[in-house]
C-alpha positions as CSV (number, residue, x, y, z in Angstrom):
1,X,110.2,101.1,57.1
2,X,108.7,98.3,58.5
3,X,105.5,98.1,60.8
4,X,104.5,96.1,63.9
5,X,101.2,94.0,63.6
6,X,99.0,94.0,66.4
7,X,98.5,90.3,66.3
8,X,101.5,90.3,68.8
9,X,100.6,90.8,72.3
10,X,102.1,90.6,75.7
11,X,99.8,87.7,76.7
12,X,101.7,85.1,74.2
13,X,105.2,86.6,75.7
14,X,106.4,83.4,76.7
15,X,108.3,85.3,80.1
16,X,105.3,86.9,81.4
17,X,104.3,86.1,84.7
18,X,101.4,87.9,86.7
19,X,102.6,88.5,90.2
20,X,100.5,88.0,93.1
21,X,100.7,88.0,97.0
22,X,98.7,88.2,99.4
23,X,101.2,90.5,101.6
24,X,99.7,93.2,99.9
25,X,96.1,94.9,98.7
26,X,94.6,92.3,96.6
27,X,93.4,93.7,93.1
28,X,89.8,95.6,93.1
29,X,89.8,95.1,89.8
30,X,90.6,93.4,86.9
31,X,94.4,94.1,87.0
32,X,97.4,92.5,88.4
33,X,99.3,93.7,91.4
34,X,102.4,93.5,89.2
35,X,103.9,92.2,85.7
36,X,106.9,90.4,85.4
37,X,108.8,90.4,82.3
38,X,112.6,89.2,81.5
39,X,114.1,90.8,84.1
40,X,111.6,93.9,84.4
41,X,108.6,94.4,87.1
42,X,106.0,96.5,86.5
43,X,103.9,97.2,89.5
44,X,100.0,98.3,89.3
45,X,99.2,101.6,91.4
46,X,98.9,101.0,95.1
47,X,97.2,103.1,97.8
48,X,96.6,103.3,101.6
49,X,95.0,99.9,102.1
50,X,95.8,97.1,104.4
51,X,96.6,93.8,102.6
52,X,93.9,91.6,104.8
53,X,91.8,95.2,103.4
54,X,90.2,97.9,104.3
55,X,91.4,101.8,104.4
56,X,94.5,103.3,106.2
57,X,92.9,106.2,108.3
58,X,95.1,108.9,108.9
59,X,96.7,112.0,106.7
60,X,99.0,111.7,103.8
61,X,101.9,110.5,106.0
62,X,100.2,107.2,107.4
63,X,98.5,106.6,104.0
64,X,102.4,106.7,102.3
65,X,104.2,105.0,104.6
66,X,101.2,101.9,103.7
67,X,101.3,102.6,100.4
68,X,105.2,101.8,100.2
69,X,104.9,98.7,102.6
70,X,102.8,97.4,100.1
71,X,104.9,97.8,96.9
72,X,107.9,96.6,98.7
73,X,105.8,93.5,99.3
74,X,104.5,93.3,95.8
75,X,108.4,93.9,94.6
76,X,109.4,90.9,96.8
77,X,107.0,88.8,95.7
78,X,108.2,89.1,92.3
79,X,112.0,89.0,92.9
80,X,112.9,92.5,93.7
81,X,113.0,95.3,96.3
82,X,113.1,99.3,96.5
83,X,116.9,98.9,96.0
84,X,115.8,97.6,92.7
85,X,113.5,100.3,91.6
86,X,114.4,102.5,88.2
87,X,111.3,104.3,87.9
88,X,108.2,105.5,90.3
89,X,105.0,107.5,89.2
90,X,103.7,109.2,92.3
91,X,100.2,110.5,92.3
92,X,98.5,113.0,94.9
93,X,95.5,114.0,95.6
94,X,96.6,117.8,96.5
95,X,99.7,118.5,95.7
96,X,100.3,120.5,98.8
97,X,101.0,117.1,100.1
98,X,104.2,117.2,98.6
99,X,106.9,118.0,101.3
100,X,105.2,115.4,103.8
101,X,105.1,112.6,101.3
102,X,108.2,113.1,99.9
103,X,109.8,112.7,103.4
104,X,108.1,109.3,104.1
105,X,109.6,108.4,100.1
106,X,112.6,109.9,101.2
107,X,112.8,107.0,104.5
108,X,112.1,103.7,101.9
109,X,114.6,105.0,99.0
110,X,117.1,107.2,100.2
111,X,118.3,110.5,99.5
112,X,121.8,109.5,97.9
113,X,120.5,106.6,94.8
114,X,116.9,107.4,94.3
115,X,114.8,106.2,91.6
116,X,113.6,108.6,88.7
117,X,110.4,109.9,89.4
118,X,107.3,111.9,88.3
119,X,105.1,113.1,90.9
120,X,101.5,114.4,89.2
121,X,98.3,116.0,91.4
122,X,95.0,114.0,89.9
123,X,91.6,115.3,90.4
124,X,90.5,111.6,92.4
125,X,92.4,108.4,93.5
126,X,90.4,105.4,94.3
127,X,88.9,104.8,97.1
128,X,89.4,108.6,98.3
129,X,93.4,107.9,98.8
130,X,95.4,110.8,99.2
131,X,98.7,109.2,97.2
132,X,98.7,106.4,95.1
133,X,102.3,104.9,93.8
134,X,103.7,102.5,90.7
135,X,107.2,101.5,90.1
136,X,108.8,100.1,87.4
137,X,111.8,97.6,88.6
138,X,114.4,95.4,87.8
139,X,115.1,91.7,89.3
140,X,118.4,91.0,89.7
């Protein structure tokens, strides 16, 4: 059986690209808004902010509906779009914001071809979010 050194990393895959714009949340740390790879986009975590910054006030509604404007932008920016999306991780602050989030998710990807999703309750988000979503896409 043979093993995989660690001396390969992702940082000396010649296709890797960092994807940036500035149509969404810049990073408030050291992260990237997304990853592209071949023909696979891997988007960081994003929460209620505006992307000139600062907090989306308002309840879980308000704070999804920003938080999917701004992965659609960080999608774009790296070739893809919500149409493209295989995979989302959803993560809530209370879970009994289910039902409402999952009708603003329900407007940006449809009921009839959705992506595959998890959907996980965390004890804290940053920056006091109530939802916080990644997505895993492809560029076509």
């Amino acid at each position: 059986m043979a093993t995989v050194g660690r001396a390969e990393t992702l940082s000396s895959t010649p296709d890797r690209e960092v994807i940036a714009t500035t149509n969404a949340p810049q990073a408030v740390g050291p992260y990237s808004q997304a990853v592209r790879i071949g023909n696979f986009v891997f988007t960081a975590g994003q929460v209620g902010l505006k992307p000139e910054g600062g907090p989306i006030e308002g309840d879980i509604v308000a704070q999804t509906r920003q938080v999917l404007e701004n992965l659609k932008a960080v999608l774009e920016a790296a070739g893809a779009d919500l149409s493209t999306v295989i995979k989302t991780t959803v993560f809530l602050a209370n879970m009994d914001d289910f039902a409402a989030m999952n009708g603003v998710y329900a407007e940006y990807f449809g009921e009839s071809n959705p992506p595959a999703r998890s959907t996980v309750q965390v004890a804290r988000l940053p920056l006091g979010a109530l939802v916080e979503i990644e997505a895993i896409a492809l560029v076509p």
